[in-house]
N, C-alpha and C positions, 0 to 999 in steps of 0.2 A: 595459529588461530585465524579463522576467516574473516572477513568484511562482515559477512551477514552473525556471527559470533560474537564481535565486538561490540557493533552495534546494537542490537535487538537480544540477544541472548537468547537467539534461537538459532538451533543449527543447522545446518545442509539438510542434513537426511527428514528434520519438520519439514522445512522448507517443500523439498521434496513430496512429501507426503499430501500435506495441505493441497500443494498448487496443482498435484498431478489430472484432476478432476477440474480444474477450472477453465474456462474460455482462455485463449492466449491473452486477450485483453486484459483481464482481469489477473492472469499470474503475473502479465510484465509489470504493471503498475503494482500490485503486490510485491513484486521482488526489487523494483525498484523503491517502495517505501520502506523496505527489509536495509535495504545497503545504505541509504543515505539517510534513513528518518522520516520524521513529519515534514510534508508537503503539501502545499496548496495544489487545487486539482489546475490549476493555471503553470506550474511550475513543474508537477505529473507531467504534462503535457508537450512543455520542451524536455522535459529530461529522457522521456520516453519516444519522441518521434511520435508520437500518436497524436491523433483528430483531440478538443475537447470532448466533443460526444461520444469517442469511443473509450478516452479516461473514464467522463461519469457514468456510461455502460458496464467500465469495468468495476468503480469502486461502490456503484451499487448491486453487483452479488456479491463483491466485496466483506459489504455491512453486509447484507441478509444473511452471510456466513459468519457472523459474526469476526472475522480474521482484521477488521478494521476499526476503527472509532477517528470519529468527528469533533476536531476539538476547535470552540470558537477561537477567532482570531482578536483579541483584544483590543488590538489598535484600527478593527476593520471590522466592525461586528457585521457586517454583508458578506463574509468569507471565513474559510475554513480550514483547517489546517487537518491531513487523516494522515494517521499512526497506524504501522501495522500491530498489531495486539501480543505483545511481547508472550505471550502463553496460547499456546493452541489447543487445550483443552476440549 
């Protein structure tokens, strides 16, 4: 079983699918919230090597594809935490 299987319970060939259409920005931030979970777009950020403007670039067509969701941070309501959407429907 994979990383992105274990985690997400979505498999390589979704993965695939989904990301093949997307900007590189938006599928590495995508494929890195696939392997490791929810993450702040600050944490996106080091995990991926990329710019913050080019994370919130990526994770807003992201959400307009719906592949992601914004979930508040409780202990920091000024911050967010984005899931990639375990169903790609």
């Amino acid at each position: 079983m994979s990383v992105v299987e274990e985690n997400q319970g979505i498999s390589p060939q979704e993965v695939l699918k989904v990301t093949k259409d997307l900007p590189k920005s938006a599928r590495t931030v995508f494929l890195a919230l696939v392997e490791t979970g929810p993450m702040k777009s600050k944490d996106l950020s080091e995990h991926t090597a990329l710019s913050s403007r080019t994370v919130r670039y990526g994770l807003e067509i992201l959400r307009e594809r719906k592949l992601v969701r914004r979930i508040p941070d409780f202990n920091d309501l000024r911050s967010h935490f984005y899931k990639a959407q375990p169903t790609m429907s």
